[in-house]
Every structure is written in C-alpha cells, then in structure tokens.
C-alpha positions in Angstrom: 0.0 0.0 0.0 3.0 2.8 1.2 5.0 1.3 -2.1 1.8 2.6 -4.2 1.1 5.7 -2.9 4.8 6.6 -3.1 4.4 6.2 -7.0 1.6 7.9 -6.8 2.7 10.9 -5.2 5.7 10.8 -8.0 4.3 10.7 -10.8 1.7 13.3 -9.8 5.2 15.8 -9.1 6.9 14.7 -12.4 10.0 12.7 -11.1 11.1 9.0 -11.4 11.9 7.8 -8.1 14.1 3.9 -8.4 14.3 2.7 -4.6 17.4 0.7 -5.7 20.7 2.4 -6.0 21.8 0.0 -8.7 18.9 0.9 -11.3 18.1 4.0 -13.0 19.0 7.4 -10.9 16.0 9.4 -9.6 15.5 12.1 -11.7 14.8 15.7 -9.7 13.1 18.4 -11.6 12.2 21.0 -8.5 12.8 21.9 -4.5 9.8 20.1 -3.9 10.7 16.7 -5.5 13.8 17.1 -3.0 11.4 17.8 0.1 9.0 14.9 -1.1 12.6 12.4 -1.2 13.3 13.5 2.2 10.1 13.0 3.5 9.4 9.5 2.3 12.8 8.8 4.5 14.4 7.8 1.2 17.9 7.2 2.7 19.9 4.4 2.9 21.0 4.9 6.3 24.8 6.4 5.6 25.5 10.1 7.2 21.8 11.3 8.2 21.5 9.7 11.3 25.0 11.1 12.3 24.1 14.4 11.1 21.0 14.4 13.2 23.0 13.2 16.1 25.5 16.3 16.0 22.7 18.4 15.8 22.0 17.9 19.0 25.5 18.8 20.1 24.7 22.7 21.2 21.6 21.4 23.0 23.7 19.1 24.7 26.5 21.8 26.1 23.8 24.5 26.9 21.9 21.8 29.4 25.4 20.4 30.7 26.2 24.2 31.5 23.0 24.7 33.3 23.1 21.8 35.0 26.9 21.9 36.4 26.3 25.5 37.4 23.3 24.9 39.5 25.3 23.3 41.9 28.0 25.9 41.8 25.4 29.2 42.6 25.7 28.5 46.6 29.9 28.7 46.0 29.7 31.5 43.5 27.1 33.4 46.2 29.5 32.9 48.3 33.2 33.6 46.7 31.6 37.0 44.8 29.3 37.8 47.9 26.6 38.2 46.1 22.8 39.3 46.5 19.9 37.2 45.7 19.4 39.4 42.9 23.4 39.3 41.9 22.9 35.8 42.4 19.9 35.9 40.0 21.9 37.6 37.3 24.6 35.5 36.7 22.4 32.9 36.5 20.4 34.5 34.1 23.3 36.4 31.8 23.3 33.0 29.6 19.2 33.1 28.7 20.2 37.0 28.0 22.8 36.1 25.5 20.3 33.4 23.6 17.9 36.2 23.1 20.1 38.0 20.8 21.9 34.8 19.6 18.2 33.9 18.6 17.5 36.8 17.0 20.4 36.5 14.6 20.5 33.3 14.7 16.9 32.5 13.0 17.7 34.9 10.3 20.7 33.5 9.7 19.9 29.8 9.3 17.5 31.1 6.2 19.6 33.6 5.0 23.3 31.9 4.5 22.2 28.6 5.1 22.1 25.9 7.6 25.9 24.2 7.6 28.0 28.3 7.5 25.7 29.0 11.1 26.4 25.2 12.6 29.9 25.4 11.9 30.8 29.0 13.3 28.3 29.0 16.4 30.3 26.3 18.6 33.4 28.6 19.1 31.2 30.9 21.4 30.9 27.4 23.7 34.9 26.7 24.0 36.1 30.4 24.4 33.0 30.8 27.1 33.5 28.1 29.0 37.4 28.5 29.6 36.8 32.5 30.5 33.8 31.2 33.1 36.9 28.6 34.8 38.9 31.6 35.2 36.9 34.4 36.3 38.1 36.8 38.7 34.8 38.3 40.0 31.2 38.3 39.2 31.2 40.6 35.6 34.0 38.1 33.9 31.6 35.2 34.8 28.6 37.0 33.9 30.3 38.3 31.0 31.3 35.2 29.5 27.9 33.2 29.9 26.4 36.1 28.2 28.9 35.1 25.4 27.9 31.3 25.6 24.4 32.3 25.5 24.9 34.0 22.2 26.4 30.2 20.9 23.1 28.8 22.3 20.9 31.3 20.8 22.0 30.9 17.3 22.4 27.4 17.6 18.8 26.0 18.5 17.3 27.1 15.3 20.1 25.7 12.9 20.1 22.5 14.9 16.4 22.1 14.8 16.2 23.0 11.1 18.7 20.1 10.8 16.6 17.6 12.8 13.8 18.6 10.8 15.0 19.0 6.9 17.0 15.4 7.7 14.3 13.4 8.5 10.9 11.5 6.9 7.4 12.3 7.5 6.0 9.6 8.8 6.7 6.2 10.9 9.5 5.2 13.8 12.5 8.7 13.1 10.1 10.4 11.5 10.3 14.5 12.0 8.4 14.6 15.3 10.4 11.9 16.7 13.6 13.6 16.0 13.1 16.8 16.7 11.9 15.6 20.2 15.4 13.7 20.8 16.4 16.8 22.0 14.5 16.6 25.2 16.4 13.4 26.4 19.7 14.3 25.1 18.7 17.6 27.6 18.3 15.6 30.2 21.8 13.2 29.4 23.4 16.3 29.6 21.9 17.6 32.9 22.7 13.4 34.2 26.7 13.6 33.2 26.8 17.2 34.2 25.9 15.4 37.8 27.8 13.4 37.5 30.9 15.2 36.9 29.8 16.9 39.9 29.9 13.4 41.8 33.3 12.7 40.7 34.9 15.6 41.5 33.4 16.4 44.9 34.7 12.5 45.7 38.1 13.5 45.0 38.8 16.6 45.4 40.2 17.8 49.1 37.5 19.1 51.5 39.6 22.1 51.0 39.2 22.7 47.9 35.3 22.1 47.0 34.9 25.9 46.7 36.6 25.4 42.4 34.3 22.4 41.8 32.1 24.9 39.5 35.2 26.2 37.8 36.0 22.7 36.6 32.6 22.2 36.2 32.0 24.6 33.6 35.7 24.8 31.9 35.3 21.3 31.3 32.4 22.0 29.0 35.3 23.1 26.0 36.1 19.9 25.8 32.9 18.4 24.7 33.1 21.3 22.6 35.9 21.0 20.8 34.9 17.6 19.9 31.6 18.4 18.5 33.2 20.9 16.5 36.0 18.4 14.9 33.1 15.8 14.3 30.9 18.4 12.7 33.8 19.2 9.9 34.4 15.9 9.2 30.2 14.7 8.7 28.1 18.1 7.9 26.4 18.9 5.0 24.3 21.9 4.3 20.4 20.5 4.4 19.2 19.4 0.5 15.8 21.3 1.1 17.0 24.5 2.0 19.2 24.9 -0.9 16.9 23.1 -3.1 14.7 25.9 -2.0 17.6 28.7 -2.9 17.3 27.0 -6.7 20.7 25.1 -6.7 18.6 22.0 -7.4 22.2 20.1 -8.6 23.8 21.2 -5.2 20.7 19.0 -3.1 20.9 16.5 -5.4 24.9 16.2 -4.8 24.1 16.1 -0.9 21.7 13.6 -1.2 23.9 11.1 -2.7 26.6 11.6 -0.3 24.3 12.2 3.0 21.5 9.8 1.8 23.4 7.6 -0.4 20.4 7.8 -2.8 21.2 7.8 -6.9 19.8 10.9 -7.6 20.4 12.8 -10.7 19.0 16.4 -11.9 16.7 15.7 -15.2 18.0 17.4 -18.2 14.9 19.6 -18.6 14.4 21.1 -15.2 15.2 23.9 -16.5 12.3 23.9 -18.7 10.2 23.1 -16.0 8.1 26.0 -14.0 9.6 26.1 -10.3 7.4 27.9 -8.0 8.6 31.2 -6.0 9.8 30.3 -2.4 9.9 33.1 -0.3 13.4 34.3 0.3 14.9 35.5 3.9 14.6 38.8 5.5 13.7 40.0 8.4 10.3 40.9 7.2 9.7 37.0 7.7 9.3 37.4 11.4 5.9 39.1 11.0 5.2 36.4 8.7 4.7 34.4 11.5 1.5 36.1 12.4 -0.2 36.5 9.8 -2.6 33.9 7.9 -2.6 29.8 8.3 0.6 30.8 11.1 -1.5 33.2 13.2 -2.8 30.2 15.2 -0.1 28.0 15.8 2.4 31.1 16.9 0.5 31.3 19.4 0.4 27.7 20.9 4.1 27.6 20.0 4.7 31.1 21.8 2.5 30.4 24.9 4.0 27.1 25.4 7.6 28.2 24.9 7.0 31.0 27.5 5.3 29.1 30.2 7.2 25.6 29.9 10.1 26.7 30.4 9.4 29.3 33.2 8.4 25.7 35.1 10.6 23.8 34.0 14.1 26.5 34.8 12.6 27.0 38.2 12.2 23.5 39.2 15.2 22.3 37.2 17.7 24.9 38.7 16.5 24.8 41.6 16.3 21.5 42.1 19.6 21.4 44.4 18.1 24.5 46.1 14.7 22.4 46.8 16.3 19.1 48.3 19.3 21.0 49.9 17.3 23.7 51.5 13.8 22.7 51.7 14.3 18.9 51.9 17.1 19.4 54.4 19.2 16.9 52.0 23.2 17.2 52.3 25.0 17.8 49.6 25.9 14.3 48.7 22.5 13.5 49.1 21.4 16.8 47.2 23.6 15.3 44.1 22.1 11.5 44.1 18.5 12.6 44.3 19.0 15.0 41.6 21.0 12.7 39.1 18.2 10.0 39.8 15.1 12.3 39.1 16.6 13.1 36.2 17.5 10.0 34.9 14.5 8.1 36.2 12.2 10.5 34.9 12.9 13.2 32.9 15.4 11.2 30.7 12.9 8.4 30.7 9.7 11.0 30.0 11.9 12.2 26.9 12.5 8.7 25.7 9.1 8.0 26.1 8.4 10.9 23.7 10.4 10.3 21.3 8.6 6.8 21.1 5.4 7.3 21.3 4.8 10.8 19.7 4.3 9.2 15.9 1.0 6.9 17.9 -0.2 9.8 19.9 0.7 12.8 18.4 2.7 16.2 20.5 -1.0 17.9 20.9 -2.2 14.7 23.2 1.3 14.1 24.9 1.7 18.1 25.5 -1.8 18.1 27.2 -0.8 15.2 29.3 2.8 16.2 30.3 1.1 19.9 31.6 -1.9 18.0 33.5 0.7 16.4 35.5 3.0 19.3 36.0 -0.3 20.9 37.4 -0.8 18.4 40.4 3.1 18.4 40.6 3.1 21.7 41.7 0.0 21.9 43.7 1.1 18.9 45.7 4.2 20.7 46.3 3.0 24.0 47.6 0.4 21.6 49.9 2.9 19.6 51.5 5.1 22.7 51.8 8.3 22.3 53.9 7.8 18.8 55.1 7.4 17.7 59.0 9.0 14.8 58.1 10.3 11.6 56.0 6.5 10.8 55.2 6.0 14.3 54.0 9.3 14.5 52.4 8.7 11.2 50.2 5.8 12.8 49.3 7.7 16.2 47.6 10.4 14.2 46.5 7.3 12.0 44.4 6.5 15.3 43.3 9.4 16.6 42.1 9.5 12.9 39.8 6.1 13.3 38.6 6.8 17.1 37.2 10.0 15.6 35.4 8.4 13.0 34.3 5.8 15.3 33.1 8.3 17.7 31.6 10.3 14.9 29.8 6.9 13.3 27.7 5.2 16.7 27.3 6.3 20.0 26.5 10.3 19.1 27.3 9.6 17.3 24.0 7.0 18.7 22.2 7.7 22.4 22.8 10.6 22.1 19.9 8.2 20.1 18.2 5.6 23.1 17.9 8.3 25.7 17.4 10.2 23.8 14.8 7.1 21.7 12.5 4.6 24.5 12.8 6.9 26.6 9.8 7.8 25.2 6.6 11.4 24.8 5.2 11.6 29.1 4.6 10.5 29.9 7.2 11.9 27.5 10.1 14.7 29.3 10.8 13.2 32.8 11.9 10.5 30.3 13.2 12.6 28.6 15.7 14.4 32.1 16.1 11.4 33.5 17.5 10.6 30.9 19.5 14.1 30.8 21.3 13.9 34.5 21.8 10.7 34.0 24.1 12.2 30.5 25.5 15.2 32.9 26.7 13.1 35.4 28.1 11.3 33.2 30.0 14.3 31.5 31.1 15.8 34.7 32.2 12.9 35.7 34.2 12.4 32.4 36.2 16.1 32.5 36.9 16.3 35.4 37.9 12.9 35.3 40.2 13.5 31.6 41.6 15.5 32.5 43.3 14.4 35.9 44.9 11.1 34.3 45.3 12.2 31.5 47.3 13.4 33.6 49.3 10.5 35.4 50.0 7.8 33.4 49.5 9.5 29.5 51.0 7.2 26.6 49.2 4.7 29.2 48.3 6.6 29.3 45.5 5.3 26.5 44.1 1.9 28.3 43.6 3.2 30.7 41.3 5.0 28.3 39.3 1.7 25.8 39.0 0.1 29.1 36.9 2.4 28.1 34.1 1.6 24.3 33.4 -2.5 25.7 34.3 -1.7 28.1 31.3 -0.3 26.2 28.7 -3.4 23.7 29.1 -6.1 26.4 28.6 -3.8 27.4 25.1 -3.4 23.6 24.1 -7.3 23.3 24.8 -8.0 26.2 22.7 -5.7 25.5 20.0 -5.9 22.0 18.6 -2.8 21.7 16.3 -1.4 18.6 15.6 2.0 19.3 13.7 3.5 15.6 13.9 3.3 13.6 10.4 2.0 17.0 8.5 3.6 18.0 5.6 4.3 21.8 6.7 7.5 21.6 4.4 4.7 21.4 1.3 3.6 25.2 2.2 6.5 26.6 0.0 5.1 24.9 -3.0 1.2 24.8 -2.6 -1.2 27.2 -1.5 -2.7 26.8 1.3 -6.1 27.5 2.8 -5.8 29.8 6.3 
C-alpha cells in the first residue's frame, strides 16, 4: 500500500523515483521533488542519522552548563558575595545572551544557510566556557555566559532546522520523533553534568570544594571541541534549504553523499516552472502572524513561554529544593538530583520520542502539563515537610513534574516551534521561538530564586500558573504538527 502511494505521489510531481541504488538514478526536476525524497525517509542509512546526532550537540552543552552551574550558585554566592538578585543575574546572563543569539541566529539559518551558522556558532561554547573557569569576580563570569548564551541562541534554530530537513514524515525517526530527541539528550546532559559533579566532589580535598564549579563549567570546551572536529568531518548543508535557494544540482549532490540515494538532476528542469519560495529577510518574522501561522504562533509562543518558566525554576533549583527545603546534604542533594533526572525526565523524553508518531505532541503536550499541574500543587500543599513521610511525598512530586516535563512539553515544545513553519520559514520560526524560550528562562532564573526567598514553598503556587496556562492554550488551540507535511507550504497554497 505505502509502495503505491509513493508512486503515486511521484508521478503526480513529475520525477522517477528507483528505490534501488543500482537501477536508474531518480531524476529531480524542483525543490519540492527534493522535500518529497526527504520526507518518504528515502535514505539508505549512511550520514543522516549522524548528522542528526551532531545536531543535538549545542543542546547538549547548553543543558550540561546549566546543570553543572546549578550546583555551583551557593559557591559562587559565596566567593563574589553576592545578592539574591546578583545571584539571579549570573544565572540568568546565559538566557540574555540566547535572546540575541536567537534573533540572529533565526535569520541567519534562512539567510546563509544551515551548515556556514552550525559550523561558526560552537566557538562561542569553548572560548566561554574557559573565560567562566577563570573568572576573577562576578562581571567576567557574567560576562562570558552572556557570550555562551549568544552560541546557544544561534544554535537552536540551525540545529532544529537540521533535525527537521534530515528526516521523513512519517513512521519510527520520523520528524516529530527527532526533533523531540532533543529533550532526552537535555536531560543526558543535565545526568553527566551530575555526575561530573559526583566525581569531583569525591576527589577533590574538603579544601578545595569551593573550584568544583570552575572545573565544572571549563570542562564543557572539551565536549566542545569535539563536536566541532566531528561536525567538519560529517556536515552537509540540508538538500531542502538549498533546493529551496534553486541550486537543485547542489541537493541533489548532498543527497547522494548524506543519503546515499542515486539521484540525478533531469535534463529539462530547466524547462520546468519552479514555483517562487519566499526568500529570507527579516520581514519573515511578522510572517509568523499572519494567515494559516497566526494560530499555531500562538500555541508555540505560549507554550515556549510558560514551559520553560516551570521547567528552569524546578530544574535549577532543584539542588536548592532538596538542599534547603528537603534538608538533604550535599551528597545527598547530588544522588537525588541525578536519579530524578535519569529516572524520569530522561525516561519521559524517551518516552516521547517513542510514542509521539502513535499519539501525536498535541495529546502528549496536554498530558505532560496535567501532571505538571498536580506536581506543583502537591508541592505548595505539603510545603516544607514535617518529616520523612512528608518529604517522600515532595520528592514523588518533584519525579512526577520531570516526568511530566520529559513526555510533554520538554519534548514537544521544539516540536511546535520547529514543525509548525515550513522549510523558509523554520529558521526565523525557531528564532522567534528561542527568543521567548530565553526570556522566559531569564525571568524564572532570575525570580527563583528571589522568590524563594521570599515566598518558602509558596513558591510553588506561582510556578503551578504556568503548566494551568499552557493547558487552557493547548485546549484552545488544537494543532497537531507531527506527520503533517508543513515543508509542502513553500510549493502549494494553502487555505488559512
């Protein structure tokens, strides 16, 4: 049945599509015949899956930073003396810099391409994580994440452009599935920043605890480095977006070497009418609100400003919660982090990536926020527990918002952000998206924790508003973007 409507949807597009590499080439006469080859997950299993999995290399380092400096605030507090609202703003200087890292960043990924943005962005990781191991005072460290927050920024959207433009439509790595492997690969991050954090704090002298968040964070050039070696030696700029510039013999040259498919340009493209894709500019930021796009900006924006408010709070502060809260120690502080995490936001996010082509982001989004909802309110009731009872109870908590996080909008967020645009407008897309991600970031790390200060576990009641509000926009908004052809937009009109 799939074999048949394959030829089908060929020879209603005009191109000869051989699924054996020996026979006749497949003959390309437009950007959409590349698209449609893509989709139909036409490849032969040679770079594609390694491209996807460097993709996720600057999501990766930007978790692994968050995650090692969590445990370093209470040290850096301390060195720097600073106020909870000093405190709030070195935690926050690396959301700043991803806000206008985004910004450029999503124009960029249109405008020059893919591959030229992936392969420049990763220096902002190594020089920023060496200058954060050898700051002097508060403004260097501040300073430099600010710089590695600039390498996130422009990173997300070329990485999730790759994810999507390297992937099929439809069945187990489809473009949902992928796209939501960043989620776990998050949370791996997060787990071996932890434990990195384990290791050292075994060896290192009692002494000499106070620099275990300067080797935490210079270590994260290393991976770095690496990412940026393997990146050289396997990228290729995506075949739709330049299809889509018109080099129709440049995506065709990719796709033999990245797909290993025998793909050949037919001698009268030429001849054939290609239809106008839109081009980049910056004007294609308000293009996101306007028509068929109005709608689903606005799940993807009030999801990618609530989610991450929760999540940033809970996440960050999760060594603040046990530590302080839970009365944990610090070894104790470490373990039930890394196990949370692993147990059930890295499981949540594998689930995800599973389970999204059967039940589709809209359903698993609802679902992820529904829990995150009695998460929170659990939390705030309990409050500071009386005792180990009360404490097993918060601790359950804190593993059913992971959880939550990990199957729901961890995933599905980027899923929103990065399905919802087609192939010319994905970068500014995922651009805009990051730029309200950041924001939102920036504000709940800057406001965890001056409000936990203030307010104790109360604090849990103002961040249950966010999981309570991205359910009222999911409930209003029912768009499923998982095994749609959005990519199709830049060649048909479609209805708003």
């Amino acid at each position: 049945m799939s074999d048949t409507i394959a030829a089908s949807t060929a020879a209603s597009s005009g191109y000869t599509h051989t699924s054996n590499v020996d026979d006749a080439p497949t003959l390309i006469r437009s950007a959409a015949d590349i698209t449609r080859l893509v989709n139909q997950g036409a490849t032969k299993l040679s770079d594609a899956r390694i491209v996807v999995a460097i993709a996720l290399g600057g999501v990766f380092l930007d978790a692994y930073d968050l995650g090692g400096l969590a445990f370093g605030m209470k040290d850096i507090t301390r060195q720097f003396g600073l106020s909870p609202s000093g405190a709030g703003l070195v935690a926050s200087a690396i959301t700043l810099g991803a806000i206008v890292g985004a910004l450029f960043g999503g124009y960029l990924t249109d405008k020059i391409g893919r591959y030229r943005v992936f392969m420049a962005d990763m220096f902002f990781f190594v020089v920023a994580a060496l200058a954060c191991a050898f700051a002097p005072n508060e403004w260097v460290l501040g300073g430099s994440r600010f710089v590695m927050g600039i390498g996130v920024g422009i990173d997300l959207p070329v990485a999730m452009a790759f994810l999507a433009e390297f992937s099929k439509l439809s069945g187990r790595g489809n473009k949902a599935s992928r796209v939501a492997m960043w989620c776990p690969t998050w949370y791996a991050a997060i787990s071996i920043s932890y434990l990195l954090v384990l290791l050292l704090y075994a060896v290192l002298p009692a002494d000499k605890t106070d620099i275990l968040w300067r080797l935490i964070l210079g270590f994260g050039a290393v991976p770095a480095l690496l990412i940026i070696a393997i990146r050289h030696r396997y990228m290729n700029e995506s075949p739709v977006w330049t299809a889509n510039q018109g080099d129709l013999e440049g995506a065709a040259a990719i796709l033999r070497r990245s797909y290993n498919i025998n793909v050949e340009v037919a001698a009268d493209a030429n001849l054939q009418p290609q239809p106008e894709v839109r081009k980049a500019a910056w004007s294609n930021y308000g293009e996101l609100l306007k028509g068929i796009y109005l709608k689903r900006t606005i799940l993807a924006t009030v999801t990618s400003l609530v989610s991450p408010f929760a999540y940033n709070a809970v996440a960050f502060g999760l060594p603040v919660i046990l530590s302080t809260f839970l009365k944990q120690s610090l070894m104790s502080t470490i373990l039930f982090s890394l196990g949370l995490n692993l147990c059930f936001a890295f499981v949540g996010g594998l689930l995800a990536v599973r389970l999204v082509p059967k039940l589709g982001a809209w359903n698993m989004t609802l679902a992820g926020y529904a829990l995150q909802l009695i998460a929170m309110v659990g939390l705030a009731l309990v409050g500071r527990p009386a005792d180990s009872a009360e404490a097993a109870i918060s601790i359950s908590m804190l593993a059913l918002f992971l959880f939550g996080q990990g199957i729901g909008p961890g995933s599905h967020t980027m899923t929103f952000a990065s399905l919802s645009y087609p192939t010319s407008l994905r970068g500014v897309g995922v651009g805009f998206n990051q730029i309200l991600v950041r924001a939102s970031s920036t504000a709940s790390l800057f406001l965890f924790p001056v409000l936990s200060a203030a307010l104790g576990t109360s604090v849990f009641w103002v961040i249950a508003f966010a999981p309570l509000a991205g359910l009222i926009v999911l409930l209003a908004i029912r768009w499923e973007p998982s095994g749609y052809d959005v990519d199709a937009e830049d060649f048909e009109p479609v209805k708003a």
